[in-house]
C-alpha positions in Angstrom: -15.9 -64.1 71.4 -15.8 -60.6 70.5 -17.8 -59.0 67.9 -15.0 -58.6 65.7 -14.3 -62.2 65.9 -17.9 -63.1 65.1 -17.7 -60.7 61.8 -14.5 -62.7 61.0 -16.3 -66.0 61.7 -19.1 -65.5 59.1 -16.7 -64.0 56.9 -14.3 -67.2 56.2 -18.0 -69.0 55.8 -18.3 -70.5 59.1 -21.5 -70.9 61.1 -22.3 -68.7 64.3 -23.7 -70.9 67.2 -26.9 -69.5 68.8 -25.0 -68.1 71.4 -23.3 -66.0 68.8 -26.0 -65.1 67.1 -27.9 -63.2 70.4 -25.2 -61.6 71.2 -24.9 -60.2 67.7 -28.5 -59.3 67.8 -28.3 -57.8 71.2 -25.0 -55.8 70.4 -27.2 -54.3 67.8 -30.7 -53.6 70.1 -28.0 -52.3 73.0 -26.2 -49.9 70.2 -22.7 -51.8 71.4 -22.1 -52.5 67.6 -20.7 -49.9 65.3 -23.1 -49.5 62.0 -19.9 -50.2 60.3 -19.3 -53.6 62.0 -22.8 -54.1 61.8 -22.6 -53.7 58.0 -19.6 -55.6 57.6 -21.5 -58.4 59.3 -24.2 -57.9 56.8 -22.1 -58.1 53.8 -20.3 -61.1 55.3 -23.8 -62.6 55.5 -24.7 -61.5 51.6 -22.2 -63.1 50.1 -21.9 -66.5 53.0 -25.6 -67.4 53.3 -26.4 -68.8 56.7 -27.9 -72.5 57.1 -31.5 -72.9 57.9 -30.4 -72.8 61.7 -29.0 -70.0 61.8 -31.7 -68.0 59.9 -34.3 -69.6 62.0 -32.2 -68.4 65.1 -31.4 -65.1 63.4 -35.1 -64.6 62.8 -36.2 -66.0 66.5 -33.7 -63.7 68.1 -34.8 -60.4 66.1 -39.1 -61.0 66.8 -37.6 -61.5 70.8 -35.5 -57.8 70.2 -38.7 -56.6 71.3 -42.8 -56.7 71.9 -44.5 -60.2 71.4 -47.8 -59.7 71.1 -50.5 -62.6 72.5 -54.3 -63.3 72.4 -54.9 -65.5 75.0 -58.8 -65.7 75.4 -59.2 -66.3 71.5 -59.2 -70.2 71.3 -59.1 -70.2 67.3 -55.9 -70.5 65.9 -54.7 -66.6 64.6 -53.5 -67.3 60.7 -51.8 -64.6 59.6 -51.0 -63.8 56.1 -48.0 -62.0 54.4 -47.1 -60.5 50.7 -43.3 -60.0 49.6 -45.2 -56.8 47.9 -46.1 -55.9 44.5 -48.3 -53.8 42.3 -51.8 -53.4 42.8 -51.6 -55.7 45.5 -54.2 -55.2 47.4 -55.2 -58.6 48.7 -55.2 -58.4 52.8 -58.3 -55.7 52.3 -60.4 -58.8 50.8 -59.1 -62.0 52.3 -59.3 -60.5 55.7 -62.1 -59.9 56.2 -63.2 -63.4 54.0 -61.2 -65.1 56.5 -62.8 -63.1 59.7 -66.1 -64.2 58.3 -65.5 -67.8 58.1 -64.8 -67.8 61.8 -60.8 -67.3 61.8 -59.8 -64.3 63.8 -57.1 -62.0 62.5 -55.0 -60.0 63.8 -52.6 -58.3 61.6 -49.4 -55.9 61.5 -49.3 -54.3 57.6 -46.6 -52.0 56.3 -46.3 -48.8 54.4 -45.7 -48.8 50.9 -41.7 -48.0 49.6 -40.5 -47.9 46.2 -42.7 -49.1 43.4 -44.7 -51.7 45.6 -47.9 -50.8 47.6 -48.3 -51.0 51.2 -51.8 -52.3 53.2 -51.6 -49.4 55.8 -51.2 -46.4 52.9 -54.6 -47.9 50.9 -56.1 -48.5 54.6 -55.7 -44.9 55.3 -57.1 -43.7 52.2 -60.7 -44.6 54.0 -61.3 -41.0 55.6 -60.8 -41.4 59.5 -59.5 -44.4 59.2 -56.7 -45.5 62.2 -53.7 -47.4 61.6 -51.8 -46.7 64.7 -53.3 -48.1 67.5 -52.5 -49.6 71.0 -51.5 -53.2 71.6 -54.9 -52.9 74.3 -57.2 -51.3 71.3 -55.7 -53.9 68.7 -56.6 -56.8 71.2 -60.1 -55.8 72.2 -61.0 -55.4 68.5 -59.6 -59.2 67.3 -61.3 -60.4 70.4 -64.7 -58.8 69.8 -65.0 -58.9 66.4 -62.5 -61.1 64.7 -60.7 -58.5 62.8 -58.2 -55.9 63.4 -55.2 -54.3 60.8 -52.7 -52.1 62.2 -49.1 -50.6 61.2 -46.0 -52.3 62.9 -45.3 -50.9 65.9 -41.3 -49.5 66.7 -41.7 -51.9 69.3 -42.0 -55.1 67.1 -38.7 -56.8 66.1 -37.1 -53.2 66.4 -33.6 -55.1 65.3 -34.9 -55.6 62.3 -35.6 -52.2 61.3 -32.2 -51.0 62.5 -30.9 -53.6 60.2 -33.2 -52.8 57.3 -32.1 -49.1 57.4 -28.6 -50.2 56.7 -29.4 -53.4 54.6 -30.9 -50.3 52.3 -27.6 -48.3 51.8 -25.2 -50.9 51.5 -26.5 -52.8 48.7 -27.5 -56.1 51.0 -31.2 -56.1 50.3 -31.3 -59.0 47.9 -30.4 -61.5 50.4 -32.2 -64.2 51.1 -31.4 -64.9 54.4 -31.9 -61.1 55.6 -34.8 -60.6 53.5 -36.4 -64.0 55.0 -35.2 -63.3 58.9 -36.6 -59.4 58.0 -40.0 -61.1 57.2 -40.3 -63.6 59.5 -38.9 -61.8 62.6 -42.0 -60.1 62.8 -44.4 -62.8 61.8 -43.4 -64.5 65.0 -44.1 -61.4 67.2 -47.2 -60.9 66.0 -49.0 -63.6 68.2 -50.1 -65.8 65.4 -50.1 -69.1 65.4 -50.1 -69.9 61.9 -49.1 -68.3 58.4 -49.6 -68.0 54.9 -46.9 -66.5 52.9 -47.2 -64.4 49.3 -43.8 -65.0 47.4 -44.1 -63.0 44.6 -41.9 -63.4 41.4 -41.8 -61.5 37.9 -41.2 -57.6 36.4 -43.2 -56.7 39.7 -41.6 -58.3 42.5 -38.0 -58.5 44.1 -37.6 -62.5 43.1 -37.8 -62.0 39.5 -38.0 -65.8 39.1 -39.6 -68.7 40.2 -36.4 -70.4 40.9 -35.5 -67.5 43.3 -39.5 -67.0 44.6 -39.5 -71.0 45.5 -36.1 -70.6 47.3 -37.0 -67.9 49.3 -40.7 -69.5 50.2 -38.8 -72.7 51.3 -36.7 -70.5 53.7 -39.4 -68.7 55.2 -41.6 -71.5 55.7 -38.9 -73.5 57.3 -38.6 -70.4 59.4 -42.2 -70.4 60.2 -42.1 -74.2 61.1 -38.8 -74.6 63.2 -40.4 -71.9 65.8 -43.5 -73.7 65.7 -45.8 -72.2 63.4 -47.6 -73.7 61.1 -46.5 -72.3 57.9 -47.2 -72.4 53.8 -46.6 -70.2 51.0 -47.9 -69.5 47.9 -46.0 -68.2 45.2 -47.4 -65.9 43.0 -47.4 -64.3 39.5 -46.1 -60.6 39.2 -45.6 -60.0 35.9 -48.1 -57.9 35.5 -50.3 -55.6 37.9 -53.0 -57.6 39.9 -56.3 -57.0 38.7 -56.7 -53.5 37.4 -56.0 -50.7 39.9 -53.0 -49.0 40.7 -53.2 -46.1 43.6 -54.5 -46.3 47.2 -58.2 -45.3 46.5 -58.8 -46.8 43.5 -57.3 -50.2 45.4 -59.7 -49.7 47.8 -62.2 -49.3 45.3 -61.3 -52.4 43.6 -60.9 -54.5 47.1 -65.0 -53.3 47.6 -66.1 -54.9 44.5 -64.0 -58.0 45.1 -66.0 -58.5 48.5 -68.7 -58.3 46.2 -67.4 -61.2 44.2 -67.2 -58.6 41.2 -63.6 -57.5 39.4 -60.7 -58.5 37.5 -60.4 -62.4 37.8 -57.0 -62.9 38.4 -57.8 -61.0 41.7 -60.2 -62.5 42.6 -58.4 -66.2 41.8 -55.9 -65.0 44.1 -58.0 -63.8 46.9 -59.8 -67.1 46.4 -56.2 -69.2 46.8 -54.7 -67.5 49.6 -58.3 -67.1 51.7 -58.5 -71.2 51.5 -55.1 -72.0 52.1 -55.2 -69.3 55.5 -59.3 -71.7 56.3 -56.7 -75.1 55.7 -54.1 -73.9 57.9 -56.6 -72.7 60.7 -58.6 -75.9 60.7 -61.4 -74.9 59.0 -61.2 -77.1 56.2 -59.1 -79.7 55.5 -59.5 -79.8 51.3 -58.6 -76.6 49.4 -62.2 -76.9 47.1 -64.1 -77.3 50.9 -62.1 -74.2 52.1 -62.9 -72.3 48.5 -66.3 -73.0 48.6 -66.4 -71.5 52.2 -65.0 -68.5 50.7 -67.5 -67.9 48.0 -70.3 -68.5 50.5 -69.0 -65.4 52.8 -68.9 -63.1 50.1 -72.3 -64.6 48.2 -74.3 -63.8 51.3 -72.1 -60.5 52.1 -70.9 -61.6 55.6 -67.2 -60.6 54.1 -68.7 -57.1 53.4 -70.3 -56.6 56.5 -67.1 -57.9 58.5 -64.8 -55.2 56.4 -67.8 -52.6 57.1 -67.1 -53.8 61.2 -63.4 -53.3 60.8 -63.5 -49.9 59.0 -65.9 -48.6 62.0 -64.2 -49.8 65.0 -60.8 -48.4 63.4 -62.5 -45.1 63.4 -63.1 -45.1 59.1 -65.8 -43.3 57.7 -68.0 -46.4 56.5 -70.0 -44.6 54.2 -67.3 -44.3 51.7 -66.9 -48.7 51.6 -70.5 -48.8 50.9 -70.4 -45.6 47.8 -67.1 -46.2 46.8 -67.8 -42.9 44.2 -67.4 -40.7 47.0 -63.7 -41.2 47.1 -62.0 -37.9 46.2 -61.3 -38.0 42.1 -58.0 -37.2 40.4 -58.1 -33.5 38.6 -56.8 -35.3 35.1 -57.7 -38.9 33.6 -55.3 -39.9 30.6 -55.4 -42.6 28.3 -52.7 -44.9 27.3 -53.2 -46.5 23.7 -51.8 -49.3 21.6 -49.1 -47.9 19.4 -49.6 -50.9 17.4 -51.9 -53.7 17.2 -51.1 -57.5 18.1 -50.6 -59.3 21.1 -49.5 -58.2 24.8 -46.3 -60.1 25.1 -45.3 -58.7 28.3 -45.4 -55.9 31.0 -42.7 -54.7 32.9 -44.9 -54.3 36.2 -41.8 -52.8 37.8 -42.4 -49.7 35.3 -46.1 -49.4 36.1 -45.3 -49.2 39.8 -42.9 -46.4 38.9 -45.2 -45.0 37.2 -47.7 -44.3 39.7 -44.8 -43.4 42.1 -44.5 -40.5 39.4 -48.2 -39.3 40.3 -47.1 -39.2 44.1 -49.2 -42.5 44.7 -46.2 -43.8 46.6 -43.4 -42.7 48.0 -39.7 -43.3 47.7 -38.5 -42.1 51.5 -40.8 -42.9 54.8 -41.5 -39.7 55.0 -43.0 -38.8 51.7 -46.4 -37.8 51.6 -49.0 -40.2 49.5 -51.6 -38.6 47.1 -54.5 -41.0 47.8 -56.4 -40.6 44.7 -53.7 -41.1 42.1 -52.7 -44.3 40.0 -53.3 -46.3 37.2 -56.2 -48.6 35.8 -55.1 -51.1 33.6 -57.2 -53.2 31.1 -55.2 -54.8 29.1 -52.8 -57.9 30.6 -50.6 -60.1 28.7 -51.9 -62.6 26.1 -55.0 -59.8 24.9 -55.1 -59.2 21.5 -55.3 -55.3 21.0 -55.6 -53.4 17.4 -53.3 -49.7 17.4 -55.6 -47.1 19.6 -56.9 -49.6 21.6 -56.8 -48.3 25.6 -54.4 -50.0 27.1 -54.8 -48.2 30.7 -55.6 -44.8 32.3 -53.6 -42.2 34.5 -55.1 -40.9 37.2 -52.7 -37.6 38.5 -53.5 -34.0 40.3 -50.7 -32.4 38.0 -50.8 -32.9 34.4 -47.1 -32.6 34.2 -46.6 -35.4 36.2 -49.3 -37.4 34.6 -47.9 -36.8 31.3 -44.3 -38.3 32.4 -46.5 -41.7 34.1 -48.2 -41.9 30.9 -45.2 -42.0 28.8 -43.6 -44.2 31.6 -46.3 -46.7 31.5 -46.5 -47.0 27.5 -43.1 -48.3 28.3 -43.9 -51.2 30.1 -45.7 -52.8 27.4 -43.9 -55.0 25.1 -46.4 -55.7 21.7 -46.2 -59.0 19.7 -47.1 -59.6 16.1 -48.0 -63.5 17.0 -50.4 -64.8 19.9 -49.3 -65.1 23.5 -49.6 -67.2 26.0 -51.7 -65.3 29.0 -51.3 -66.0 32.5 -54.0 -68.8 33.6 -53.8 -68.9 37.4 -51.6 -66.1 39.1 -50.9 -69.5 41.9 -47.3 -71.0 40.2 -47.2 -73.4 43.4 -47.7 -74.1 46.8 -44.8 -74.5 49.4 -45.2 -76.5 52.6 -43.4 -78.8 55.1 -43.6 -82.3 54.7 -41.4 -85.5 55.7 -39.0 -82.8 57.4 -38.0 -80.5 54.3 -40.0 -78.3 52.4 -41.1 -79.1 49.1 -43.8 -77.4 46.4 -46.6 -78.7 45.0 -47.3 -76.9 41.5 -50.8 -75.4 40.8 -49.8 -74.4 37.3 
């Protein structure tokens, strides 16, 4: 069948074999496919969906585009972990380690940060010296000698996917569940793990700005996950507001430090606490999510997450002094204070804004290429639910310019929605849990 004939296929709302589906993949690896047939394809897949065979085949194909990535002399099972991104998301720098501690080895690809959400590698980097890019031999020798590795995705993993990200991004097919899933997933399975935990984020912070749509796209990736034969569950998340406090690559990794700790905001550290447990349930560590928790507060009580984050930081070539004084991170020139225009009750945040907002201070970037000022961002200390009377500090701005701090500031104060009456806060950022069971995937709900 030619290609055109495929695009037609999916089109009038028909499935593509598996057959049909390589050779779509390959016509785009080979550069046999024009980039407007291939986005003709993806707008035919936007607005048709694909079943869950052809998104598991879809994602298969795209993770075998390219390097697969294997650990053969580690007999523990390799749990990876995965956010769909958000705002002071800084998770993987806490339950990495936590995991690596309680005898799981990890081995994990991160990405940069785009747009309002955060990326692992950027805050990584913020560590003075510390290496992101290395080779497949240095990432191996490091997970088998210590546990623990955390590198940036190589051009060489699923490199299909990125060709069809780059157009996803200009022709308004981002927001598709099947693309977004396969985009995910493709490189989960090339990763050489054998199991995974997913992050499905919802709210003002995330792309799914519902439950309805988080739970959907959690079912899809799973059933990904599961129908190539990994074991796979996800947790979906609260994002309506920032996680924990900090905003900004250094003061996340200032943040992640006292979480090892066992110090900081609580919803972070309920969060690291959910996900660390379900990745110890899924590796075989525990079989009960209070047994797995409890390992996880023994690891950091006695330090041994510390010290394995310490291990990690020095083999990737990270100055380790700066994990263990977190004040000698550089400081922002200007520190601005947001305040209550009125008092009453935090109704709601529009986390979306406050990641904008520190994307004003140059903490992220908007292109690839941008350049990332490290010690920029935002603290926040007041979440939906507080009671707050008019002056009360509702956050700071961290920025090198005060021109640009001044327009995050203003930016930020509009993020916050103020309500005469009492709110409702946000108990446990864990909505649910999604797994397979009985053949189909269903949720189990933590809230």
């Amino acid at each position: 069948m030619s290609l055109v004939d495929l695009i037609l296929k999916k089109r009038d709302g028909n499935e593509l074999t598996d057959g049909e589906i390589g050779d779509f993949v390959r016509a785009v690896k080979d550069k046999t496919m024009a980039d407007y047939q291939i986005s003709a394809m993806l707008m035919a897949i936007y607005f048709r969906g694909m079943s869950p065979r052809e998104i598991a085949t879809f994602t298969r194909e795209m993770a075998l585009s390219g390097e697969t990535l294997t650990f053969p002399s580690i007999k523990d099972p390799i749990v990876d972990k995965h956010s769909s991104g958000g705002v002071g998301d800084k998770t993987s720098l806490v339950i990495s380690p936590i995991v690596a501690a309680c005898g799981l080895p990890i081995a994990k690809l991160s990405g940069r940060g785009l747009g309002f959400t955060g990326g692992t590698i950027d805050k990584l980097e913020s560590i003075p010296g510390f290496r992101t890019e290395l080779t497949s031999e240095e990432f191996t020798h490091f997970v088998e000698k210590d546990g623990i590795a955390i590198m940036g995705q190589s051009a060489s993993i699923a490199p299909v996917d990125k060709l069809l990200y780059a157009l996803r991004d200009v022709t308004g097919t981002v927001d598709s569940i099947p693309l977004i899933a396969g985009s995910i997933m493709s490189k989960k399975l090339a990763d050489g793990s054998d199991a995974i935990v997913l992050d499905v984020k919802y709210g003002s912070g995330a792309f799914m700005k519902t439950t309805d749509q988080a739970v959907e796209l959690a079912k899809v990736m799973v059933g990904i996950g599961e129908d190539n034969g990994k074991n796979t569950m996800a947790l979906v998340t609260n994002m309506d507001q920032p996680l924990g406090s900090a905003v900004g690559n250094n003061l996340e990794v200032m943040e992640a430090v006292e979480a090892l700790h066992g110090q900081g905001p609580e919803d972070f550290l309920l969060e690291c606490r959910a996900i660390a447990s379900a990745m110890l349930e899924l590796g075989g560590k525990s079989e009960e999510p209070d047994e797995a928790e409890k390992m996880v507060r023994e690891v950091i009580d006695s330090g041994a997450a510390f010290e394995k984050f310490k291990t990690m930081v020095k083999n990737q070539g990270g100055d380790v002094s700066f994990v263990e004084d977190p004040s000698l991170f550089p400081q922002a020139s200007f520190v601005l204070e947001g305040h209550s225009e009125k008092g009453g009750y935090i109704a709601a945040i529009n986390t979306e804004e406050i990641g904008k907002a520190s994307l004003l201070l140059g903490a992220g970037r908007v292109r690839l290429e941008d350049q990332i000022d490290p010690s920029v961002g935002i603290r926040v200390f007041k979440k939906i639910g507080d009671r707050v009377r008019e002056g009360d500090l509702l956050f700071t701005v961290h920025a090198n310019d005060r021109t640009r701090g001044e327009a995050g500031l203003k930016k930020a104060l509009q993020a916050y929605e103020i309500a005469d009456h009492p709110v409702k806060g946000v108990d446990h950022p864990v909505f649910c849990r999604v797994k397979r069971q009985g053949g189909e995937e269903v949720e189990e709900r933590v809230l």
